[in-house]
N, C-alpha and C positions, 0 to 999 in steps of 0.2 A: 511596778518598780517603785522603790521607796527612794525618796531625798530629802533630806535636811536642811532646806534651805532657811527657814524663819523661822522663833517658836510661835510665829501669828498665824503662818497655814499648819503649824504642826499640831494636830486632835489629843485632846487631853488624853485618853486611854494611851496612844502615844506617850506620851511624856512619862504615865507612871511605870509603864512597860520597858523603856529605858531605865528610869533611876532603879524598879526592884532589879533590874539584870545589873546594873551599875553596882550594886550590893553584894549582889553573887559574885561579880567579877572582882569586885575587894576579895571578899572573904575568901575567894578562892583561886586564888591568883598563884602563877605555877601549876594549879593542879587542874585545868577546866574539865570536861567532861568532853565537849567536844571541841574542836578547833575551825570555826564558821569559815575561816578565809585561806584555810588549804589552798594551794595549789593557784592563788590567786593572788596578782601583782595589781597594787594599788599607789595611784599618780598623787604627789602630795604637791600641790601647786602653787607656791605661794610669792605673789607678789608683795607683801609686806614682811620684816622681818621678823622674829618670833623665836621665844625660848620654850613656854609652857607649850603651847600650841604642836610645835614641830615635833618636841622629844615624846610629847602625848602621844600622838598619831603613830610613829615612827615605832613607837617601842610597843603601843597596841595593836598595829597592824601586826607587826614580828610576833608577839605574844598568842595572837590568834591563827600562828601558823603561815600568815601572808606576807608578801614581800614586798615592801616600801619603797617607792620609788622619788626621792627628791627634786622636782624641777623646779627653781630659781626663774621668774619670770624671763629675768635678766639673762638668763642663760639657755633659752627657746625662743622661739620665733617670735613669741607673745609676746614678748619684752623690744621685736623689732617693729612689732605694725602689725602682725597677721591677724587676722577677726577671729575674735572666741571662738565662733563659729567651728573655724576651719581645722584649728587648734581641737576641741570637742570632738572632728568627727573624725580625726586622725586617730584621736590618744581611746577613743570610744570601741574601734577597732582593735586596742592590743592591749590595754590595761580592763579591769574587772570594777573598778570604781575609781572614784578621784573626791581628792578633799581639798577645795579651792580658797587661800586666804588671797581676800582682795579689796579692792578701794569700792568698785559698786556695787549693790546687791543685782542692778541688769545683768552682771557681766556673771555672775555666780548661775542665775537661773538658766540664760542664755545658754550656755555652758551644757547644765544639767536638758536644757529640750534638745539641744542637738548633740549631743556622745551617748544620749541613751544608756547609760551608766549610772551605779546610782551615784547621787553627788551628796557632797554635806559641806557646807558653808560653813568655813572656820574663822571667819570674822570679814565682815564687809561693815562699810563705814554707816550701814543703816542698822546693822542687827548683831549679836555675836552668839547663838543660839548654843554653842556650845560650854561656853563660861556658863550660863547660867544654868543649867541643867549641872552640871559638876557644883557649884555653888548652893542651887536647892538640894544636893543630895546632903552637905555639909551640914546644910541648917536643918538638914531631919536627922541626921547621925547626932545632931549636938541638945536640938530642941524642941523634935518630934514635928508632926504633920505639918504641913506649908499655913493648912488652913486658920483663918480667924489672926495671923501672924502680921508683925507689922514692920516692912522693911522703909528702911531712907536711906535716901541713896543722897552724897551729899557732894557736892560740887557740879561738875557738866553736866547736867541733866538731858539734855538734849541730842546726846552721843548715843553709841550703837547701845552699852551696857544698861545703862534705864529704859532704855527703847526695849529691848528683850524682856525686861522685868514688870514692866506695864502689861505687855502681852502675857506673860506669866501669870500674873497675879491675875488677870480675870479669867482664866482658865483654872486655876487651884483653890482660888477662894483668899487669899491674902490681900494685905492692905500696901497698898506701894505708896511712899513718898518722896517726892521728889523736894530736897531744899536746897537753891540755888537762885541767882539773880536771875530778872525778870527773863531776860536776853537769851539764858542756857536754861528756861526751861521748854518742859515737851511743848509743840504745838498743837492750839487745840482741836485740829484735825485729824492728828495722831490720837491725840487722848479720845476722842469719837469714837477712832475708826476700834482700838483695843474694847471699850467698853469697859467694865467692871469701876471701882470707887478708887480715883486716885489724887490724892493731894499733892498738889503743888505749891511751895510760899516761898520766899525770899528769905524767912522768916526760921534762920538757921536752928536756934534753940528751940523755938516749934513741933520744927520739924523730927527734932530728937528726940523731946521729951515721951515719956513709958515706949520707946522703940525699941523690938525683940533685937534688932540687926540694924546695924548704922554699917555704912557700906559705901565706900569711897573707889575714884580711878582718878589716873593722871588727868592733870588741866589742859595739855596739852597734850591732844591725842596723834596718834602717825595720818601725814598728811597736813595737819594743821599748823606747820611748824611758823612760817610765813604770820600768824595772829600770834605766835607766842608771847610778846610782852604786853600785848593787849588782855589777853586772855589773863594771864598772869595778876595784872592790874584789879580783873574784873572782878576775878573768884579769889583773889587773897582773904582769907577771913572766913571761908569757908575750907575750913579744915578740922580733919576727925583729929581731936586732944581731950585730956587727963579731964577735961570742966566738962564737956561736953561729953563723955560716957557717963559723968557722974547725971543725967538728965533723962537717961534713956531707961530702960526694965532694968531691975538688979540682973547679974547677970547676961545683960545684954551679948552678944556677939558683935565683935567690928571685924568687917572682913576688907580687903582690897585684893582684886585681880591678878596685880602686879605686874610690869614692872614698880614699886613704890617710890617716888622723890620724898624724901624727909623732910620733915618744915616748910612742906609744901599743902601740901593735902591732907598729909598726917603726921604728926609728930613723930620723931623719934623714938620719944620714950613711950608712948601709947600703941606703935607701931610693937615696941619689943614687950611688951606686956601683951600682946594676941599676936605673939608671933607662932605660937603654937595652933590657933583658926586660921592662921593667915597658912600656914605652911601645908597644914590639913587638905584647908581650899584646893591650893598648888598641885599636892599628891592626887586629887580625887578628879584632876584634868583626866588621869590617864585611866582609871575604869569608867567615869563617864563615856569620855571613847571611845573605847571597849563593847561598851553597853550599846552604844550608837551606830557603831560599825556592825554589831550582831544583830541589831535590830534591821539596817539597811539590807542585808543579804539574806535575813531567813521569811 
């Protein structure tokens, strides 16, 4: 049984066995050849809220012929007390998979040992395995192979999204850097445990200069709200703008997740100058998906 819980336990052959079906599933999209999740109701679980994420899942699961099921933490047991567990061996019984967005990665795998289902973790506060897979497909549709490539990722370094990309990058072969204050970057136990060559500095223009891909998310991620004006404080100045593309590879790609706060993290006017990678990124949620759910069931 396959699960998507991290791209840290997920096998490189993995990874690229997604993004080439993620490819197919673009290019061929309305017309698949076969429909993997016939006949098959899948639990979309999600304790945090979510725009890219839910309409992904929701309209991939439907596309590949299966049928989506919505549960609202807040609106099952789960949301009153009842143990993952419990919750798992219930929902493990009568749905065919489940896609769990939640605050802990325990609570994602938990999950996945007891419903026996296969599971895929759509963002938990240590990893988001899903953005970055739709993300590396982007940057091969725009700039070819991962490998030898050089991404920064600029503000919280220390969030689920550069956590993913660390692990990425010593599985593909790419240069990951992380440029944010000392405080939001990875720890270096994290940076051990992934392996592969990753830079870390404070050292914002550093960290851009000859960069294929400069790549931003919110300061302030869900969950953290309670640090917001701290955070705020901390990472002000470290924001993707018009000087800062100008330091990176001609050509460079600026990507952000999204949701995007403006004059935050990224400028306005830099944001609407790659809003066409930006929107790209967004569309390529829903064949990565695609790609990950086909790859879970066959």
């Amino acid at each position: 049984m396959k699960h998507l819980l991290s791209i840290e336990k997920l096998a490189r052959s993995d990874m690229e066995k997604i993004l080439a079906d993620a490819t197919v599933m673009k290019r061929e999209r309305g017309r698949h050849a076969t429909q993997p999740l016939a006949g098959q109701t899948w639990a979309l679980i999600f304790s945090k809220s979510s725009t890219r994420t839910r309409v992904s899942f929701e309209v991939g699961v439907a596309e590949l012929s299966g049928r989506p099921m919505f549960l609202s933490a807040a609106d099952i047991q789960l949301g009153r007390g009842e143990p993952i567990k419990d919750t798992a061996r219930v929902l493990g019984r009568m749905v065919h998979g489940a896609v769990f967005r939640t605050f802990a990665q325990t609570d994602v795998e938990e999950f996945a040992r007891y419903a026996n289902i296969p599971t895929i973790n759509a963002l938990t506060d240590e990893e988001h395995p899903c953005q970055i897979l739709a993300d590396i497909l982007t940057i091969e549709e725009k700039r070819g192979p991962m490998a030898g490539q050089v991404v920064t990722f600029i503000g919280d370094g220390a969030c689920n999204v550069p956590t993913s990309w660390i692990f990425a990058a010593a599985k593909l072969g790419f240069e990951p850097r992380i440029a944010a204050p000392k405080k939001f970057q990875p720890t270096t136990a994290l940076l051990k445990r992934a392996g592969g060559k990753v830079i870390c500095t404070a050292d914002l223009k550093a960290g851009a200069r000859g960069a294929d891909v400069l790549y931003t998310d919110v300061w302030v991620s869900m969950g953290k709200e309670a640090e917001s004006s701290a955070r705020l404080k901390a990472l002000k100045g470290y924001q993707i703008n018009q000087s800062l593309v100008k330091l990176a590879r001609l050509g460079a790609l600026v990507m952000h997740c999204l949701p995007a706060y403006r004059g935050k993290e990224i400028d306005d006017a830099t944001f609407e100058a790659n809003a066409q990678t930006i929107f790209d990124q967004a569309e390529n949620r829903l064949h990565a998906q695609k790609a990950i759910l086909n790859w879970a069931v066959s």
